[in-house]
Structures are given as C-alpha cells and as structure tokens.
MDAnalysis code that builds the backbone (N, CA, C; Angstrom):
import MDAnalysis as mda
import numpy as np

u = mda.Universe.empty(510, n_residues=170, atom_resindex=np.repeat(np.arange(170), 3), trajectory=True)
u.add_TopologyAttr("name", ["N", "CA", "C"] * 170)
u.add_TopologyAttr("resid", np.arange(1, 171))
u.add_TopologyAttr("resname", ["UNK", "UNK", "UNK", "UNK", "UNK", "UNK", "UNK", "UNK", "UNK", "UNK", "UNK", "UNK", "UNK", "UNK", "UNK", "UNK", "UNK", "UNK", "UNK", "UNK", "UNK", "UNK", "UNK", "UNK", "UNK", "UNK", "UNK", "UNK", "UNK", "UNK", "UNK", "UNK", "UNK", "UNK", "UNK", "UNK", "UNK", "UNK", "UNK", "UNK", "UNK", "UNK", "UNK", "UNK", "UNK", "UNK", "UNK", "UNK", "UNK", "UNK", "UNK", "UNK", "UNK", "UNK", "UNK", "UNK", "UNK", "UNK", "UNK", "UNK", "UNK", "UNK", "UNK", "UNK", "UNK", "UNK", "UNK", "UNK", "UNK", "UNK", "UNK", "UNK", "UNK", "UNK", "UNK", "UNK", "UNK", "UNK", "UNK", "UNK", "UNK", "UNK", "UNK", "UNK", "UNK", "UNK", "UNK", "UNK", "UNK", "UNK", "UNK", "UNK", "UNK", "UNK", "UNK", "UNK", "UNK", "UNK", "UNK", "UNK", "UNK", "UNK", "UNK", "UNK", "UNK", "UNK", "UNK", "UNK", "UNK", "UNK", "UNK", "UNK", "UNK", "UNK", "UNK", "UNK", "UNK", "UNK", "UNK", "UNK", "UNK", "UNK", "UNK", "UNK", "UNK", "UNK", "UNK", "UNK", "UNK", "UNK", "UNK", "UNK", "UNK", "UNK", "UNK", "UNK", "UNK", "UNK", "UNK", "UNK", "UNK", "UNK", "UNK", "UNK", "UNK", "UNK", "UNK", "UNK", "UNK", "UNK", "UNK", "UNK", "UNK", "UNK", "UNK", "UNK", "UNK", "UNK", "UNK", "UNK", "UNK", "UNK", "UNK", "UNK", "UNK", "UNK", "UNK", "UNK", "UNK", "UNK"])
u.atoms.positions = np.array([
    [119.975, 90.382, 115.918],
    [120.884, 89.560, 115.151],
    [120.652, 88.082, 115.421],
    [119.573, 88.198, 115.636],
    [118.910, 86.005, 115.568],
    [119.712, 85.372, 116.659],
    [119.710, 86.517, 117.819],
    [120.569, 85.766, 119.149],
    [119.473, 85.224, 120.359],
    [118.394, 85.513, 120.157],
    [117.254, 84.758, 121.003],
    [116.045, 84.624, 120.452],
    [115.011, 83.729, 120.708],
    [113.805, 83.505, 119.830],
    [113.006, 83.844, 120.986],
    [111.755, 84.520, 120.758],
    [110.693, 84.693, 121.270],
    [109.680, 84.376, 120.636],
    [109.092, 83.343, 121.343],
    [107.766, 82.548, 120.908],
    [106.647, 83.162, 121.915],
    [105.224, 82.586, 120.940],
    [104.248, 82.560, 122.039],
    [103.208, 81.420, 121.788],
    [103.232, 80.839, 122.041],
    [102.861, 78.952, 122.057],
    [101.259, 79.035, 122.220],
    [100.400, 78.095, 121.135],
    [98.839, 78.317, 121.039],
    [98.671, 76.708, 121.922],
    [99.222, 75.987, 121.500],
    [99.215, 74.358, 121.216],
    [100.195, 73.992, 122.008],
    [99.714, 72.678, 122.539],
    [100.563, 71.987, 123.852],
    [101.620, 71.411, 122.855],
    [100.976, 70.962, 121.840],
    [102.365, 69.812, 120.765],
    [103.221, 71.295, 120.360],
    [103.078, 72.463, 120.364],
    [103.518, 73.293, 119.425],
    [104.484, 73.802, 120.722],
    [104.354, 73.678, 122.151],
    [105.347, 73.771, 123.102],
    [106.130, 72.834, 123.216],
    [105.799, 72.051, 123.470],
    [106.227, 70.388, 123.411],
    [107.307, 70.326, 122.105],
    [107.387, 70.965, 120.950],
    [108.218, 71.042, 119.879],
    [108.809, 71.782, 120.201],
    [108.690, 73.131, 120.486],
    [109.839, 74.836, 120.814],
    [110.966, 74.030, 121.735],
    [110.286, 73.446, 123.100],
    [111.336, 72.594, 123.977],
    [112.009, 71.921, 123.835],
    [111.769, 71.187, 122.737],
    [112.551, 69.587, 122.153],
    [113.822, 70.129, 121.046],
    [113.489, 71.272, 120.498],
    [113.991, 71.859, 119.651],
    [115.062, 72.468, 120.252],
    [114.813, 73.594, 121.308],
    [116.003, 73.971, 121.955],
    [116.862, 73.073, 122.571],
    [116.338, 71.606, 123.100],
    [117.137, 71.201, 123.628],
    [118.033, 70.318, 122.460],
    [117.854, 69.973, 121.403],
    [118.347, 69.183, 120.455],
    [119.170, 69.552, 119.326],
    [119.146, 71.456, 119.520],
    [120.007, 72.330, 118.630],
    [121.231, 72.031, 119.048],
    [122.186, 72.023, 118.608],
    [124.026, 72.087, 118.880],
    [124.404, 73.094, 119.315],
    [123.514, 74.416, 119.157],
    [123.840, 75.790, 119.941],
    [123.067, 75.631, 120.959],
    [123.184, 77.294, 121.608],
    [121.982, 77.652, 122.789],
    [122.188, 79.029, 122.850],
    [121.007, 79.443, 122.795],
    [120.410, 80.676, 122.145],
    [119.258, 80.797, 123.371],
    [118.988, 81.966, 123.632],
    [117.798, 82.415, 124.614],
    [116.691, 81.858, 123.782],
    [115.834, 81.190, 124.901],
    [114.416, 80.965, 124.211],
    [113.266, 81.960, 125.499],
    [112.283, 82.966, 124.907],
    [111.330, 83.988, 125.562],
    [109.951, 83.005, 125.085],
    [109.338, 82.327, 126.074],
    [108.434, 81.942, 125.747],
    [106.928, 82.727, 126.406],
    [105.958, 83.225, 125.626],
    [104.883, 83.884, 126.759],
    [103.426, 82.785, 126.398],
    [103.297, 82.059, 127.187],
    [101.962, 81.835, 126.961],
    [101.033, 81.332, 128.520],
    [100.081, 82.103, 128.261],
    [98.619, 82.633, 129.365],
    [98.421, 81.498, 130.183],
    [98.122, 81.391, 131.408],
    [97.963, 80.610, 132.337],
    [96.629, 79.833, 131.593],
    [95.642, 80.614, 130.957],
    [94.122, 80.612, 130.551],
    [94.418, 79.632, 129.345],
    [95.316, 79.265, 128.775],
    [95.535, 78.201, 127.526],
    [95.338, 77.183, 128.431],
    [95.962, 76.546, 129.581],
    [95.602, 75.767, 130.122],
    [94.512, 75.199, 130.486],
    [93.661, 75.879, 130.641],
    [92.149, 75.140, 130.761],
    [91.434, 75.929, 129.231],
    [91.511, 76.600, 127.989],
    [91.302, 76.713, 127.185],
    [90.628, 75.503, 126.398],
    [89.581, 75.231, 125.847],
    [88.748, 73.715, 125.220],
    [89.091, 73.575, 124.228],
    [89.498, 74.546, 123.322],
    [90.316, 74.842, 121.742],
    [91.635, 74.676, 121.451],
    [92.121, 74.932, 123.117],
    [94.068, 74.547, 122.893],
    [94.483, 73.227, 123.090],
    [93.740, 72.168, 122.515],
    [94.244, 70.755, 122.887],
    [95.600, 70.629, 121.169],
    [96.119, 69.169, 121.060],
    [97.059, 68.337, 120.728],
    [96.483, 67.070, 120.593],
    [96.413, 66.272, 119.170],
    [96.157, 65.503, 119.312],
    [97.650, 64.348, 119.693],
    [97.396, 62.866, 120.286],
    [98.689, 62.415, 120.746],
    [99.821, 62.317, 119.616],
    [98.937, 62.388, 118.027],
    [100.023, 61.995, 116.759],
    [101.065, 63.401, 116.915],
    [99.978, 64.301, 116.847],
    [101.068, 66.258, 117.199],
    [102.351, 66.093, 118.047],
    [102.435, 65.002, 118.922],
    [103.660, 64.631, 119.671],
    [104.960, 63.765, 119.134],
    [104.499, 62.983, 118.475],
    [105.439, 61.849, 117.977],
    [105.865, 62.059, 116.256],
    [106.497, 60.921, 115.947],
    [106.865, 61.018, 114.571],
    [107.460, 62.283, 114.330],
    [106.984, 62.447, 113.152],
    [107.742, 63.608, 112.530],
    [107.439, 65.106, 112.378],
    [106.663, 65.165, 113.961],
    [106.267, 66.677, 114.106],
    [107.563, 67.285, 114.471],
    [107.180, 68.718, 114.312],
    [108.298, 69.606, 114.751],
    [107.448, 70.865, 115.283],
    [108.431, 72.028, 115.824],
    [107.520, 73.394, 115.907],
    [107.175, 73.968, 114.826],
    [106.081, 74.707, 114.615],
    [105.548, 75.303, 113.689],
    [105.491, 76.855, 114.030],
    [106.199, 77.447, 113.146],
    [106.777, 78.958, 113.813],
    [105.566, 79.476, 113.162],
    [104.173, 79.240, 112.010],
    [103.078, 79.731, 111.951],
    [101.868, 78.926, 112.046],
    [100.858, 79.185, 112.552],
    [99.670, 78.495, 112.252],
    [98.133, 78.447, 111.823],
    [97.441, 77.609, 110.780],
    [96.348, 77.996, 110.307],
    [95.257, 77.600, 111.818],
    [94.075, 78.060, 111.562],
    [93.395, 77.483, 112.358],
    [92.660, 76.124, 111.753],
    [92.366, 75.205, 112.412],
    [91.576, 74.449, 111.953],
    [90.241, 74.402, 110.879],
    [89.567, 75.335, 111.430],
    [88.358, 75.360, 109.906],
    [88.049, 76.296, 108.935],
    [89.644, 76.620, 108.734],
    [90.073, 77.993, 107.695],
    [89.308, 77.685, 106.791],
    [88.881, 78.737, 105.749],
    [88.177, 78.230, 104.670],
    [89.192, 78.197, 103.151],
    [89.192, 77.330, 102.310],
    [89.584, 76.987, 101.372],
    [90.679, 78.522, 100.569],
    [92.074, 78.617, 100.459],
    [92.847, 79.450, 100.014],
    [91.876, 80.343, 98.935],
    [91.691, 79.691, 98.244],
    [91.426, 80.776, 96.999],
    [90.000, 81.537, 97.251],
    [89.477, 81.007, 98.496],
    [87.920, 81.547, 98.976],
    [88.792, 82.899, 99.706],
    [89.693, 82.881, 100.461],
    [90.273, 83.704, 101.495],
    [90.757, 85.392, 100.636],
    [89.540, 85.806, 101.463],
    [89.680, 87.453, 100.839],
    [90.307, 88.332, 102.034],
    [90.580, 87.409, 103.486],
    [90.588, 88.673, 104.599],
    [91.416, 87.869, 105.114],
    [92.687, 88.107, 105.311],
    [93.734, 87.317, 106.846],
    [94.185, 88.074, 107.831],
    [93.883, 87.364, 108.777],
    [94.007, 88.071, 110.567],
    [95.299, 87.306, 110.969],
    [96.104, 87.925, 111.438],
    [97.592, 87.367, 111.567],
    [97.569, 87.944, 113.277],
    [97.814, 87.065, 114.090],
    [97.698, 87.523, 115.602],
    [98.700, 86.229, 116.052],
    [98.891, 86.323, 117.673],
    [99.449, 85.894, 118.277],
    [99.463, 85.561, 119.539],
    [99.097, 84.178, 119.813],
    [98.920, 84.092, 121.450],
    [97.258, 83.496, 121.415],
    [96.351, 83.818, 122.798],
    [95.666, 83.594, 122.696],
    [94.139, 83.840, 122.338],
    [94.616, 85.143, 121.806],
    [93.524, 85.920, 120.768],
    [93.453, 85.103, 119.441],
    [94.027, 84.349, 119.736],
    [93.507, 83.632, 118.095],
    [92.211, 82.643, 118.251],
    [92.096, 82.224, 119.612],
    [91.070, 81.335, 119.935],
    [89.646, 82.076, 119.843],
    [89.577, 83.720, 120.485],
    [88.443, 84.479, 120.466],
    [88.234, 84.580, 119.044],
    [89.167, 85.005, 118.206],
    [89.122, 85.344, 116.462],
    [88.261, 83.626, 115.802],
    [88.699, 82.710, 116.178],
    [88.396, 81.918, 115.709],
    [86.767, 81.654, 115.512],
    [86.445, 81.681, 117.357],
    [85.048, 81.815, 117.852],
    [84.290, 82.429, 117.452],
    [84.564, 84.121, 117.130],
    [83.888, 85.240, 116.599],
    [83.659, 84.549, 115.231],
    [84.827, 84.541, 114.814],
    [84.289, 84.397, 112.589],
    [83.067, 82.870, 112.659],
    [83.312, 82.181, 113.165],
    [82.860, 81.505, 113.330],
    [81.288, 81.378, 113.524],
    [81.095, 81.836, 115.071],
    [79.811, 82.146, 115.265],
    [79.353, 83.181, 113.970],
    [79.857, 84.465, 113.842],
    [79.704, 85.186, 112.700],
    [79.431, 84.476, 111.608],
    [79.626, 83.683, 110.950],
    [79.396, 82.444, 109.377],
    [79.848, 82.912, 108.723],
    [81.346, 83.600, 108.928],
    [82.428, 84.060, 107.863],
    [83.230, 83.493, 107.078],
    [82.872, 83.015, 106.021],
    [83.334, 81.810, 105.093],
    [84.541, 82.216, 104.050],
    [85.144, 83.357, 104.235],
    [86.456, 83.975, 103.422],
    [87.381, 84.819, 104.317],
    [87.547, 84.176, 105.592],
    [88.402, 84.504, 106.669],
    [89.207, 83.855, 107.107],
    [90.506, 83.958, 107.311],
    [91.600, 83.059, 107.697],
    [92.400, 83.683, 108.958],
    [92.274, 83.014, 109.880],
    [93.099, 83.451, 111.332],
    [94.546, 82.281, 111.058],
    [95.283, 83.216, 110.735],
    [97.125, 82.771, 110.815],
    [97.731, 83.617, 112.208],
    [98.118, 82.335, 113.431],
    [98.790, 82.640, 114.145],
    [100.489, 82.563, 114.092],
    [100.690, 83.908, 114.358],
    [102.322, 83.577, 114.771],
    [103.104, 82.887, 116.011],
    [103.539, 82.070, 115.915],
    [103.788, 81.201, 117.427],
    [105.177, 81.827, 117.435],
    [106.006, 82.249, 116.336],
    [107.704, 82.821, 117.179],
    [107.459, 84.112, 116.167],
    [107.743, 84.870, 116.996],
    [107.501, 86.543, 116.693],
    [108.781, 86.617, 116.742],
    [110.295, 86.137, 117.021],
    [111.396, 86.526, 116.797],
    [112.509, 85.501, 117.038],
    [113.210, 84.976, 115.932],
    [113.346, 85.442, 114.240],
    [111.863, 85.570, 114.104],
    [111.607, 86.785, 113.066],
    [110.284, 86.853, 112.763],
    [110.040, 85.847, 111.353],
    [108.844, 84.453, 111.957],
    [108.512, 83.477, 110.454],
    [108.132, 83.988, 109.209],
    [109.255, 85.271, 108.352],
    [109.142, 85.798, 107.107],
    [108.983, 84.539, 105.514],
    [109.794, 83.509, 105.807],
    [109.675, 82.543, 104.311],
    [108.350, 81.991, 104.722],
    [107.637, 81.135, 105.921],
    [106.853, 80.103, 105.460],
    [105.256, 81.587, 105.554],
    [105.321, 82.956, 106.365],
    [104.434, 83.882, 105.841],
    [104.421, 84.138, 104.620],
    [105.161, 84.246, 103.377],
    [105.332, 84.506, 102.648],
    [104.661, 83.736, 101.544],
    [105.096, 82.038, 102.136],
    [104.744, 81.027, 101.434],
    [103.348, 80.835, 101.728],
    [102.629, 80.825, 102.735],
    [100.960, 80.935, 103.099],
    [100.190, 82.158, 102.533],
    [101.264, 83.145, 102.296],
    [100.279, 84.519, 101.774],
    [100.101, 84.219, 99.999],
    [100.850, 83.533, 99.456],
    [101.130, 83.010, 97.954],
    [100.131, 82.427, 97.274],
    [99.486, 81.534, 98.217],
    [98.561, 80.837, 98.179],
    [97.018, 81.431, 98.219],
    [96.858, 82.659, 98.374],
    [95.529, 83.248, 98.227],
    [95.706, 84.173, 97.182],
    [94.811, 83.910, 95.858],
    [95.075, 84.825, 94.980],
    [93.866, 85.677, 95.348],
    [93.050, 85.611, 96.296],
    [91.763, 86.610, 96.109],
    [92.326, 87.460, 97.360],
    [93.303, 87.555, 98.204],
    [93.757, 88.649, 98.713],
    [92.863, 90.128, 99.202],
    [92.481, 90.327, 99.709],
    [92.245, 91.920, 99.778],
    [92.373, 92.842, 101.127],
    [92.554, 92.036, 102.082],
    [92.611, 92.753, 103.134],
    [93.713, 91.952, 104.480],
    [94.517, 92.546, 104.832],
    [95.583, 91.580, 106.039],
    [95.348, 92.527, 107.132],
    [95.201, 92.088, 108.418],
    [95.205, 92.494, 109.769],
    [95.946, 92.065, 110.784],
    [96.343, 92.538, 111.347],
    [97.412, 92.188, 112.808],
    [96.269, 92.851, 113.478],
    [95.771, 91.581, 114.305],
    [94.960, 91.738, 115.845],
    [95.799, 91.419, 116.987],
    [96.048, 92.020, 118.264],
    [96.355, 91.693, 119.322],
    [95.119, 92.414, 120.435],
    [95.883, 91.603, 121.209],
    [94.712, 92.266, 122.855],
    [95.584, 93.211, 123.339],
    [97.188, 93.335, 123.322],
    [97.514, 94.321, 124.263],
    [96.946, 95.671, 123.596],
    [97.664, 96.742, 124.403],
    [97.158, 97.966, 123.709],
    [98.590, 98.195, 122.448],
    [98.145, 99.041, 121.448],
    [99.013, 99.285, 120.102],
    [100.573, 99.834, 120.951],
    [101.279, 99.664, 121.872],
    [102.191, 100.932, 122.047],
    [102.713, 99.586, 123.124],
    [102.018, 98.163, 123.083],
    [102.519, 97.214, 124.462],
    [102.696, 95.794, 123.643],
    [102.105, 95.223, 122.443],
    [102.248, 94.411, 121.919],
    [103.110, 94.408, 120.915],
    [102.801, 93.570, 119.812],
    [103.962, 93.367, 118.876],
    [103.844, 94.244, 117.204],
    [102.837, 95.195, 117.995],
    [102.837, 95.592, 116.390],
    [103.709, 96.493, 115.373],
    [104.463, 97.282, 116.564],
    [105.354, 98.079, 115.862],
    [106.544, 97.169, 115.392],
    [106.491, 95.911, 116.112],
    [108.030, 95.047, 115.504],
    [107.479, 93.927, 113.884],
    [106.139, 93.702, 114.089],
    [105.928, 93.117, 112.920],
    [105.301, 93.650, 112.011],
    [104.668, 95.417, 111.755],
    [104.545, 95.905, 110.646],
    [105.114, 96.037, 109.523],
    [106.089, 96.396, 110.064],
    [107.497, 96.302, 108.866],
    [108.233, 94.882, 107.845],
    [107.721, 93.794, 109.283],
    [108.061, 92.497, 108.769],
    [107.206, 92.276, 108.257],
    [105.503, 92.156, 108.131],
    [104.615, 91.790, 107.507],
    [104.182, 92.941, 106.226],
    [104.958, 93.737, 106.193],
    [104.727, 94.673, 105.271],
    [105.750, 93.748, 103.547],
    [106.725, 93.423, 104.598],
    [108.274, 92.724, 103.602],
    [107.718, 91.064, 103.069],
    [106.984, 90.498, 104.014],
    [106.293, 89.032, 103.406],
    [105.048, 89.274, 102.469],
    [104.438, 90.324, 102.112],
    [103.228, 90.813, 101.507],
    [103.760, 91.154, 100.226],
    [104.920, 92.007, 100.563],
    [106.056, 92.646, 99.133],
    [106.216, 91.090, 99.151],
    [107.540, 90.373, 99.136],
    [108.241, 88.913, 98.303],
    [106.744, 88.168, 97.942],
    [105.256, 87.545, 98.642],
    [104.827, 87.219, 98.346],
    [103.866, 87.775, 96.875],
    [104.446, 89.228, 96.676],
    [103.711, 89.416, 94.853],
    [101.780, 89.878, 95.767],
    [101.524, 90.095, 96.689],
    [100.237, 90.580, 96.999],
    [99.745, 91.903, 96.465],
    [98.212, 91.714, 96.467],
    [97.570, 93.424, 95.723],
    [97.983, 93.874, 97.023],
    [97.935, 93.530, 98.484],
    [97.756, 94.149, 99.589],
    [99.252, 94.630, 100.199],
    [99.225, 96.075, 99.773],
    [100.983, 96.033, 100.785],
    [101.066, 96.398, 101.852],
    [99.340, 96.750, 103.183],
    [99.654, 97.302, 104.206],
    [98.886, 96.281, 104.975],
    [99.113, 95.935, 106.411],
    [98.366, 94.792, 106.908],
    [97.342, 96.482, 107.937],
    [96.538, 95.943, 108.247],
    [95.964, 97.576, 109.298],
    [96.102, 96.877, 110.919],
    [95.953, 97.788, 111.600],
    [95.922, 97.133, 113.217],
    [94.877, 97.258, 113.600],
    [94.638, 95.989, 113.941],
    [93.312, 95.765, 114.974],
    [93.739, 95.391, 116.202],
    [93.065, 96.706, 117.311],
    [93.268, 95.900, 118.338],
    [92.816, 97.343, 119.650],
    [93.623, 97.132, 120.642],
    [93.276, 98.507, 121.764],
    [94.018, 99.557, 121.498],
    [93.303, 100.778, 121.939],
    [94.309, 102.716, 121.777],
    [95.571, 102.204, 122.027],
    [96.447, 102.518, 121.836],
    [97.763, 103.051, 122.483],
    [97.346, 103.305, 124.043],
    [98.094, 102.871, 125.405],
    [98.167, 103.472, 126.242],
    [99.380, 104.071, 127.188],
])
C-alpha cells in the first residue's frame, strides 16, 4: 500500500536525489535502498557535477547512455542494480544497434506511468526481458512480472510477456 519505497541506485546523482527527496517530502515513509559496494569503484557509475544541481531530481527509471535511437529499438532489457553496467558492456562490445538496457532504480512503488511512457515510444517493439543476477526465486522477478506485464498492456505493445533472463531458481 505505497508505505515504503525500495530503490536500487545505478548513479551517484541518482542517490544523491532518492536522499534529498526523502528528506524534503512532508511525510516519512521507509526508504530500502540496495546498492553493491562494487558501484563504488565501478568506471561507468560516475555523475556528471550538472546531475547534482539545478533541476535534477531522482529518476525512478533509466536509459543507458548509448541506447540506440527509439524507433531502431526492437529488444528492451529492463534490469536493476548493477547488471545494467555488464548488459551495457556486452551489447556493446557485441555491435548491437536495436537494443535498449532500461534500468529500474525504485522497484517499489513499482515506476508503472514513466515505463509505460518509455515503452510508447518504440513502435518496432518485439521482444522485453527482465535480466537480473540473483537466481529467479531471490530477485525481483516474481514482483515485477505482473507489473511489467500491466505497463506493456496501457502502453498499446505487440509484446504482452517480458521473458526472464537470468540464473535457475535456487
């Protein structure tokens, strides 16, 4: 019932916002934050100093930097944490030019309008994935199938099932 948020933070500005945010709400609500000791020395998880000031805020989703152009995007990988940095690396090195890695930074409230509003935007659609590293039965996939099943429906997509990528069940 939207009584605590659980984030998992890619980006120092994108922590730096979750914090500023809780502290500047008029309520107070549990904040679950998980993010890897290994972001810290990570070469990909920087902030530039503007990501701090002005009129940033948290960003409850995020593209990666050298996504390729919406209407090129036939395949989206929707993950969380710091598997988005390996996903990035892989397509990358790979020369995968119709791949889009969308991270979720707050997995709860789950970011259903602005997913919805990023999935809208690709009319060539054909394939959605939820990657994580834990194993299927320890991460988040049984809580956001259902939710990413419901942003795929409102967004009007050919695609109504996202598949799981990731480790067995253990």
């Amino acid at each position: 019932q939207d009584n605590m948020q659980v984030c998992n933070i890619t980006t120092p500005a994108n922590y730096f916002h979750v914090l500023r945010r809780q502290m500047h709400r008029p309520f107070r609500k549990p904040l679950i934050i998980m993010t890897p000791k290994s972001l810290l020395r990570h070469p990909m998880a920087k902030s530039r100093a503007e990501d701090f000031i002005g009129s940033g805020h948290f960003m409850r989703i995020l593209s990666d930097p050298s996504a390729p152009a919406d209407a090129k995007t036939r395949k989206v990988v929707l993950c969380s944490g710091k598997v988005a940095y390996d996903l990035i690396e892989a397509r990358d090195a790979a020369g995968l030019d119709h791949v889009q890695i969308i991270r979720l930074e707050q997995l709860y409230p789950f970011p259903g309008e602005p997913l919805v509003a990023r999935l809208k935007r690709m009319p060539a659609l054909e394939e959605v994935v939820w990657c994580q590293e834990e194993p299927k039965n320890n991460g988040a996939w049984f809580f956001v199938e259902p939710l990413i099943e419901d942003a795929l429906a409102s967004a009007k997509s050919k695609v109504a099932r996202a598949r799981y990528a990731g480790r067995n069940a253990s």
